[in-house]
N, C-alpha and C positions, 0 to 999 in steps of 0.2 A: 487540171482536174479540180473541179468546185469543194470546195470545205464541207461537210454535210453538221449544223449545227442545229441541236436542238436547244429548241425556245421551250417558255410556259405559255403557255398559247397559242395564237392561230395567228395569219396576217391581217395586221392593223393593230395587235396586241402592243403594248412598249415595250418587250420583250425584242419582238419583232423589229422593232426601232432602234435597239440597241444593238443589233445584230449586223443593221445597213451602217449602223456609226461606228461599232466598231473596227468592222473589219474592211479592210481597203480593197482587200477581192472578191469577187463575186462569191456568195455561198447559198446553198441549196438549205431546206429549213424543213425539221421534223418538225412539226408541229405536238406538244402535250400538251394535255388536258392538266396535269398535274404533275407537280415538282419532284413525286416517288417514277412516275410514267418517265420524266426526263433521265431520270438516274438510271434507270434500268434500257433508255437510248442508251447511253454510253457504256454500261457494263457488257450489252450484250453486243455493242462495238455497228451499231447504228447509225450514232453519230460519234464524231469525232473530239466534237466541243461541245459545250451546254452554256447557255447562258441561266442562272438564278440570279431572284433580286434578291439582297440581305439584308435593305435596312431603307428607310422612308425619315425623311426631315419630321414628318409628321406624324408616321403612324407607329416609329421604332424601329425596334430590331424583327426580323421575321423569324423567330427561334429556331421553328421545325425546321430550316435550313440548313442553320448551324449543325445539327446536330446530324442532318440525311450528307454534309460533306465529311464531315469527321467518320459515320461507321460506316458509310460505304468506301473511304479513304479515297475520296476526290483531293486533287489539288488545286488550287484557285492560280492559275498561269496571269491573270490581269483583271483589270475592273474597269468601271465604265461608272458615270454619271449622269443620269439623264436631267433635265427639269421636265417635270412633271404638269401637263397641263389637262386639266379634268373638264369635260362637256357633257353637258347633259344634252341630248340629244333622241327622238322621235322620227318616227317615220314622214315626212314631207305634210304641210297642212295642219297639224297639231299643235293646239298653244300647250304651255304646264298645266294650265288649269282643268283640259282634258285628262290629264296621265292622272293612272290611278294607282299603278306601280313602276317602280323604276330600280331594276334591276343591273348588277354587275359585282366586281369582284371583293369579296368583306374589307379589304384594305382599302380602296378607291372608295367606295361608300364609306368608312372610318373618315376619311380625309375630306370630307364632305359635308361633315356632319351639319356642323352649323346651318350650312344654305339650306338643307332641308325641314331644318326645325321651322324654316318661315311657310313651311307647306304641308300640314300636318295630313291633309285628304289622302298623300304621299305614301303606301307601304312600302319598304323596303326590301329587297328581297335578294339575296345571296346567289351568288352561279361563280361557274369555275374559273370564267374569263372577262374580262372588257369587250374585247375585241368578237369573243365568241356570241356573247348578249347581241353585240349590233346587227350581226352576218344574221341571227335567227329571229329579232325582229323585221328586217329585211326580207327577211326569204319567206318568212310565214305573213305578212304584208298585216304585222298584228299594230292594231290602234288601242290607245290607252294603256302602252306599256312603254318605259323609257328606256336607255340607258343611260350608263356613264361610262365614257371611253375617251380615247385621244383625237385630235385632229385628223387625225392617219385614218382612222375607223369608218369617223362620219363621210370623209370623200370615199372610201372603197367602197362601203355598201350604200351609198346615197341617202344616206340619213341628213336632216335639218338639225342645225344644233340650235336648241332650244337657251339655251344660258352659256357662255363661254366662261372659262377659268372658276367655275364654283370649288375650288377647294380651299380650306377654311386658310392656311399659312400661304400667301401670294409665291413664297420664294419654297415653293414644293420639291424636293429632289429626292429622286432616290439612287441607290448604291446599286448596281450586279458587277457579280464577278462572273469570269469567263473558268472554267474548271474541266478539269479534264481526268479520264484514268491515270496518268503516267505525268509525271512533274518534271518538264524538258522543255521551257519555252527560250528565255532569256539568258544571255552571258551575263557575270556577276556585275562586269562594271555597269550594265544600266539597271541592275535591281536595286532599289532604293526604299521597297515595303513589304512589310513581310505578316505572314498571319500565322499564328501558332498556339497551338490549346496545352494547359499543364493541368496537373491535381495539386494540393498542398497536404502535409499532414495537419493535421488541428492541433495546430499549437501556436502560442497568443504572437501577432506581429510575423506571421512568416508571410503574407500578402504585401504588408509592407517594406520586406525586403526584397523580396522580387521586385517589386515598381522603383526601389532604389539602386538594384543592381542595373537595370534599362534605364535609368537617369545617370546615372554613373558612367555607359558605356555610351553613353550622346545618342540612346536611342529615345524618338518622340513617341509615348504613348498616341493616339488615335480613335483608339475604340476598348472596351473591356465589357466581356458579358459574361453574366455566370451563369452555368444553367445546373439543377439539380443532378448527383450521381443518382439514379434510380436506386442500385441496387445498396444503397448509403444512404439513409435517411442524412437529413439534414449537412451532407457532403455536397461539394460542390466542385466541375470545372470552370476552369477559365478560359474564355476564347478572346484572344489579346492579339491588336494592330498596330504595329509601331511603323515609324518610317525614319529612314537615318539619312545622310550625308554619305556615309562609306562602307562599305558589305564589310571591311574589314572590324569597322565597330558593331554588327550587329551577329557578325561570326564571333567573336569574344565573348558579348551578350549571352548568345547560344547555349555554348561551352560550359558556362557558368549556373545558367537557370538548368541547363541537365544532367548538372549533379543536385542542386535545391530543391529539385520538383520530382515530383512522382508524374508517369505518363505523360514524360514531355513529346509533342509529333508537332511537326512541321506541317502547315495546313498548306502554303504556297510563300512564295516570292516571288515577287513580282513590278512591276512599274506602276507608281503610284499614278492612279488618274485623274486626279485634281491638277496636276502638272501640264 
C-alpha cells in the first residue's frame, strides 16, 4: 500500500522533489496550497507523512514552521536536503524583455533578488507555489507573465526557461523535514540528530550553560533559533539541533537540560541527512 504524503505544493513543486528523493517507495501526494492545509492533512489522518521546508542557505530559517511543528506537536522522524536550482521561465516564444511580471513563491523570489534588480520593467508578484505559478501560466496560455520554479516544473507544463540558475548564492540548499503525528520511525542506534525546543528563566548566563552542558556531553550544536513567547514580552524559546556520535551521549544531554530548562519537548530524532 502507497505512503499518502503531504507536500506544500502541487507536482513539479520541490516539495514534490523531495518527496521522489526521499522516499524509496512509491507514494501517493496530497497536494497543499499551504503549510497550515498540510498540518491539518495529517491531524485529520489524510496523510500519513508531511514534508515542510525549515530553512534555505539563502533566505534563512522559515519561522511559521517552527512554530506550526511545536503547537500542533508534529514530530520531525528525518530530513532531507535539496540544492536548490531556480529558472525563470515563460510560456514557449517569449524572451525576458517581453515579461512584465514574474510571479512565484516570496522565498524563491527572495533568493533571486539580485538577477532581477538587473530588470527593473520586472514587477514581482507573490503566489502560494512555484510549481502552482507554472501549471497556471500553462493552462491560462498567459504571455508576459513569468515564473520561477525548478526544472521539474518547466518539463511538466511545457514552459521555456528563459535564464537557468538565477539565484543570487550558486551553492543554494534548502533543509525539509519529514514529520509526522506520532514519533516512531528509527531504532536508537541509527539516530544521530535530534531537534528539541526549551524556555530559560531570565537570569544572566543560563543560555550559556545549556550550550555548555551539549558541549560537555559531545553533543554538536547545528542550528539555534529563537523565537518570541507571545504571551511574554520580551521572553524567548529556543529551537535547538544537535547531532552526536552516540544516543547514549545525547540521552545524558537530555536528562540534564530537563531539569535546567522550563518547557523542555522533544521535537524529533532522527538520522541526520547530510550523511
Amino acid at each position: 500500500m502507497e505512503t499518502k504524503i503531504a507536500i506544500q505544493g502541487i507536482k513539479g513543486s520541490f516539495h514534490h522533489q523531495v518527496a521522489e528523493e526521499f522516499f524509496a517507495a512509491p507514494a501517493s501526494l496530497d497536494e497543499c496550497m499551504s503549510f497550515e492545509s498540510l498540518v491539518t492533512s495529517l491531524k485529520e489522518n489524510k496523510s500519513e507523512k508531511g514534508i515542510m521546508a525549515l530553512e534555505n542557505s539563502i533566505a534563512g530559517s522559515i519561522i511559521p514552521n517552527y512554530a506550526l511543528i511545536d503547537h500542533n506537536n508534529l514530530h520531525i522522524i528525518g530530513e532531507h536536503y535539496l540544492d536548490i536550482h531556480m529558472n525563470l521561465m515563460a510560456t514557449k516564444g517569449q524572451k525576458i524583455e517581453d515579461l512584465r511580471e514574474v510571479h512565484s513563491h516570496p522565498i524563491a523570489l527572495l533568493q533571486c533578488a539580485v538577477f532581477f534588480k538587473k530588470y527593473p520593467h520586472i514587477k514581482l508578484v507573490e503566489s502560494a507555489d512555484t510549481a502552482e505559478t507554472a501549471r497556471r501560466i500553462k493552462e491560462g496560455n498567459l504571455l508576459r507573465i513569468g515564473a520561477v520554479a525548478s526544472p521539474i516544473a518547466a518539463k511538466m507544463y511545457d514552459l521555456e526557461i528563459l535564464a537557468a540558475g538565477i539565484h543570487t548564492v550558486k551553492s543554494n540548499k534548502t533543509r525539509f523535514v519529514i514529520v509526522k503525528t506520532q514519533n516512531k520511525e528509527l531504532p536508537r542506534e541509527e539516530i544521530n540528530k535530534a531537534s528539541v525546543k526549551f524556555e530559560l528563566d531570565d537570569t544572566p548566563g543560563s543560555l550559556a550553560t545549556v550550550l555548555n552542558v551539549m558541549n560537555n556531553c559531545k553533543l554538536n550544536l547545528t542550528k539555534i533559533q529563537s523565537m518570541p513567547i507571545i504571551e511574554t514580552p520580551f521572553q524567548y524559546s529556543f529551537f535547538v539541533d544537535v547531532v552526536f556520535a552516540k544516543y547514549k551521549h545525547y540521552e545524558k544531554a537530555k536528562k540534564i537540560l530537563e531539569l535546567m530548562t522550563t518547557h523542555f519537548k522533544v521535537l524529533g530524532e532522527y538520522k541526520n541527512g547530510k550523511l
